[in-house]
N, C-alpha and C positions, 0 to 999 in steps of 0.2 A: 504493500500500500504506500508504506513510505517513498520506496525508491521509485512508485510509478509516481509520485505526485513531484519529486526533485527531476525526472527525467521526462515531463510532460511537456508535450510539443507545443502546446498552446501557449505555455508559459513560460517556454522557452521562448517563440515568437515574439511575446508580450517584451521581455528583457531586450530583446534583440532591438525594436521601434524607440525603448526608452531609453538604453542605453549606449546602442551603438553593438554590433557584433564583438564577441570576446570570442575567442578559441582556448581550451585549457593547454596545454601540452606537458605533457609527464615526463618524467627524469624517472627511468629505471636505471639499477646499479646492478649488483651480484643476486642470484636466488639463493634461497636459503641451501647453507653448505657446512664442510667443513673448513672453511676459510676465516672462523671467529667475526667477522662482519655481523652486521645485519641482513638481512636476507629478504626478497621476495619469496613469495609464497604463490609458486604456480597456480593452484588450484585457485586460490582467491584472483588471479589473475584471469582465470579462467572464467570465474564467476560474471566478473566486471566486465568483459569483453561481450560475454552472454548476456547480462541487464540493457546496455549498451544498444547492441544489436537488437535485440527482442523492442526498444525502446525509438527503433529507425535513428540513432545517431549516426553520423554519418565521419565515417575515419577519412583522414586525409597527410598525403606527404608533406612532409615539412616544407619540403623546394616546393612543392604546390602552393602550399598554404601561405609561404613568403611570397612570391614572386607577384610583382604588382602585375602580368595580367593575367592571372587567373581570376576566373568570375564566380566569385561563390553567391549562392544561391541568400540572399537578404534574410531570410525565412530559417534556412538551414541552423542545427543544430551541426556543432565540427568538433571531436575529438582528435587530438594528434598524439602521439608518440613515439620517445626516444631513450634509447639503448646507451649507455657513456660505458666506454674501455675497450670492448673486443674479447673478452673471456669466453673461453671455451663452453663454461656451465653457461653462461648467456644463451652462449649458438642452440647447445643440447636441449635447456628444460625454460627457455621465455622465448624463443622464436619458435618453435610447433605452433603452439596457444594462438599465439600472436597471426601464423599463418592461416590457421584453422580459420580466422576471423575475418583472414584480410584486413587485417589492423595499419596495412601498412607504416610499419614502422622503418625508423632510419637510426641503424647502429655509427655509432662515434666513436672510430678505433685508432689507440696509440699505434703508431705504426711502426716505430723501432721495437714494440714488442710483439710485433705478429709472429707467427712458424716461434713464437717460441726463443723470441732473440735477446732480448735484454729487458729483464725488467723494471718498473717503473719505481721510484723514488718510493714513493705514497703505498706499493703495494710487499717490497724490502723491508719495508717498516712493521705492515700488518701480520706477513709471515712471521716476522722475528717475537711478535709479541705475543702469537698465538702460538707458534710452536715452546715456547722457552719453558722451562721448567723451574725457572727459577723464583722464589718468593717473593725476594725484593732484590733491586738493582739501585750500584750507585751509580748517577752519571753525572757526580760533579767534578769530572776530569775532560767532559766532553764541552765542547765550545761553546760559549755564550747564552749556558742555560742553567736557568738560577733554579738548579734541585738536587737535593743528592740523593737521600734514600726515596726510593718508590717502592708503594707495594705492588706487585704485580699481580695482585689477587684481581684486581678492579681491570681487566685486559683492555676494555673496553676507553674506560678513562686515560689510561697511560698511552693508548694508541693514539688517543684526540691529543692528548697534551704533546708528544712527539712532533704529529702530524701539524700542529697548526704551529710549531716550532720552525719545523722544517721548512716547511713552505715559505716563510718569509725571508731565508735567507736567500742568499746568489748563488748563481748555478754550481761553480768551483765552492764556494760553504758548504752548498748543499747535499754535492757528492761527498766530500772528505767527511764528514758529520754521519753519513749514513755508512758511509765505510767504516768509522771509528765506534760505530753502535753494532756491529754485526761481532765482535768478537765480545762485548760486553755480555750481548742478552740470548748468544750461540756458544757455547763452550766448545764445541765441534768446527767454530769459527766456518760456519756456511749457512747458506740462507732457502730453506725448503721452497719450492716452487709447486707441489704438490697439488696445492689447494690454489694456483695461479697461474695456471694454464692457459694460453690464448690459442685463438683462435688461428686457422692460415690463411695465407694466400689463396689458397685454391678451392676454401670450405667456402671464404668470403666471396669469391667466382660465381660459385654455385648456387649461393643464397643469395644474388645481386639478381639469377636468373627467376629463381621464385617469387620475387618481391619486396628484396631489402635493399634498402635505402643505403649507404653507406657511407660515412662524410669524414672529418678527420677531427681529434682530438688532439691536433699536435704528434711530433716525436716521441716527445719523451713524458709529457705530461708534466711539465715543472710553468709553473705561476708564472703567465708572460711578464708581467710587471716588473719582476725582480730580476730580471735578463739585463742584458746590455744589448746594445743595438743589432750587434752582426748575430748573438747569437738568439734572438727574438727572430732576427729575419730566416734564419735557418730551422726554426722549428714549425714556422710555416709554410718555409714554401719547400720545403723537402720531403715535408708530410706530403703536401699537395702533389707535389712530383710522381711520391709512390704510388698514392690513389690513383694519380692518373695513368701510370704505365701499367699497372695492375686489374684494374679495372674498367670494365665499359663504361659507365656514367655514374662519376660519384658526385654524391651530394654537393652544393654548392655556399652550403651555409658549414660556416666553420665551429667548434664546439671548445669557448675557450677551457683549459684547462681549471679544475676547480673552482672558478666560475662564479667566484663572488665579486660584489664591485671593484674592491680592494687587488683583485687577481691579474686584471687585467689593465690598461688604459690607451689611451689616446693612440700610440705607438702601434701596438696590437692592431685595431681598428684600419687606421691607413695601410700595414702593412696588407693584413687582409683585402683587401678592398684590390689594392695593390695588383696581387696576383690572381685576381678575376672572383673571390667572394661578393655574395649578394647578401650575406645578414651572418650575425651571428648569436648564436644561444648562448646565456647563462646560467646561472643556477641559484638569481635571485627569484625570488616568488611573485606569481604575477599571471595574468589572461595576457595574452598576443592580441591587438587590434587592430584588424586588417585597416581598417579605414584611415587610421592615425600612423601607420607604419607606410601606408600609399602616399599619404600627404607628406611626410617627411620622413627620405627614408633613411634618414640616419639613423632613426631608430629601429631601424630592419636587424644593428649590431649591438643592442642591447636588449635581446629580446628573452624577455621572461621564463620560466619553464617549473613546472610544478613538483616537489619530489614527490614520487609513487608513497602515497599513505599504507601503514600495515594495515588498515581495518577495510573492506568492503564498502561499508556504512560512509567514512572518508571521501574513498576515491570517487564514490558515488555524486559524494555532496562538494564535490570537488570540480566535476564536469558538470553541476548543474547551474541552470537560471539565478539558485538561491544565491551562491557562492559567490557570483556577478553581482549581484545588490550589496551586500557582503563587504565587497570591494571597493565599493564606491565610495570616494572621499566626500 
């Protein structure tokens, strides 16, 4: 009853005349694993696709959805969806669902980590926090971070406190920092990949021919902000290089890396623009408005994107009319 009444076409219409057209679009990460993260939950994703559908919402590609001439329908209800990394449990247990649905969705892949090739900063980190055995760690030997003893009981917190450490340094910090932490919280001094498996070249191939969307997250996935010039410019357009040699038609909208305002700036923007991007996602909260993104579309590169909620009830109330009023300043 509830969810027929948040996914009801009339008043979704209704929102649509008052306020102007909103599209949600969702930010999925890992499903649930053994990789210590948070996790989607296939099944509720499955759910959500089904209420959706059953409900005539209407899925659409991102590069669709961006691109000032596409003509969406004034009336129409529009959910979109987006994939961020390239991991393998991605491809295996959220693209089936996603297909089954024709969700068309558009995956965001590091691309120095594809086949398996170097992993990412942010994800060295979560392996080492989740595999470690150790109770507490000191790491007031390690650079310009004001802790010593941690308990590692709390994985979850020590992974955040690391992670939003990390990211604000520079790229050469960044490394050395994550190099100097792998002997601390790995006695074995190596860093499991188990639970961090990507995706290939050639699975990406074939899932490009099904209906995946595919765009690029960067190289390496390190916080364009805290780059220096030459190497901001090479994590664009080298990503973009491999998509394109690799690839028949990748996405055209770029997915900056962690994705909060702070992550990216001005630099990033032109650089993208630069080598032929039409928009870019982040990963502050927010509805996409075609109308105000036609009219200026500088705002095509700060566009919004929802993270995927655990609950059904959520995600529901998330792509609905209500959530739009909601929003309204």
């Amino acid at each position: 009853m509830i969810q027929s009444m948040l996914l009801n076409r009339g008043l979704n219409r209704l929102a649509n005349r008052l306020l102007g057209q909103r599209v949600s679009i969702f930010t999925l990460h890992r499903p649930r694993g053994q990789h210590g993260l948070t996790g989607i939950d296939p099944v509720m994703l499955h759910q959500l696709l089904e209420s959706l559908s059953r409900h005539n919402v209407q899925f659409i590609y991102l590069d669709e959805l961006v691109n000032s001439s596409t003509d969406l329908d004034p009336k129409g209800h529009y959910v979109c969806f987006t994939i961020d990394d390239g991991y393998k449990d991605q491809v295996d247990k959220l693209l089936p669902v996603m297909f089954e649905f024709d969700a068309k969705p558009t995956m965001f892949v590091i691309t120095n980590m594809i086949d398996n090739s170097e992993l990412p900063w942010d994800a060295i980190i979560a392996s080492l926090v989740n595999k470690s055995n150790l109770r507490s760690v000191n790491l007031s030997n390690l650079q310009d971070i004001n802790l010593s003893k941690v308990d590692l009981l709390d994985k979850r917190q020590v992974r955040r406190i690391l992670s939003d450490h990390v990211k604000r340094l520079g790229s050469a910090d960044r490394s050395s920092f994550v190099e100097a932490l792998i002997p601390v919280l790995s006695p074995e001094d190596e860093v499991s990949t188990e639970s961090f498996r990507s995706s290939t070249w050639q699975e990406l191939r074939t899932l490009e021919t099904r209906g995946l969307a595919i765009g690029s997250h960067t190289c390496s996935h390190q916080p364009l902000s805290t780059l220096k010039d030459d190497v901001l410019v090479e994590e664009i357009t080298v990503s973009k290089q491999l998509l394109d040699a690799n690839l028949s038609t990748p996405s055209r909208i770029l997915c900056y890396p962690v994705g909060k305002v702070e992550d990216f700036d001005e630099r990033s923007i032109e650089v993208a623009k630069k080598v032929g991007y039409m928009g870019g996602v982040t990963s502050e909260p927010g509805f996409f408005c075609p109308l105000s993104h036609k009219e200026n579309k500088e705002n095509c590169f700060t566009i919004p994107r929802m993270s995927f909620p655990p609950t059904l009830g959520t995600a529901i109330r998330y792509a609905s009319w209500l959530e739009k009023l909601r929003a309204v300043k």
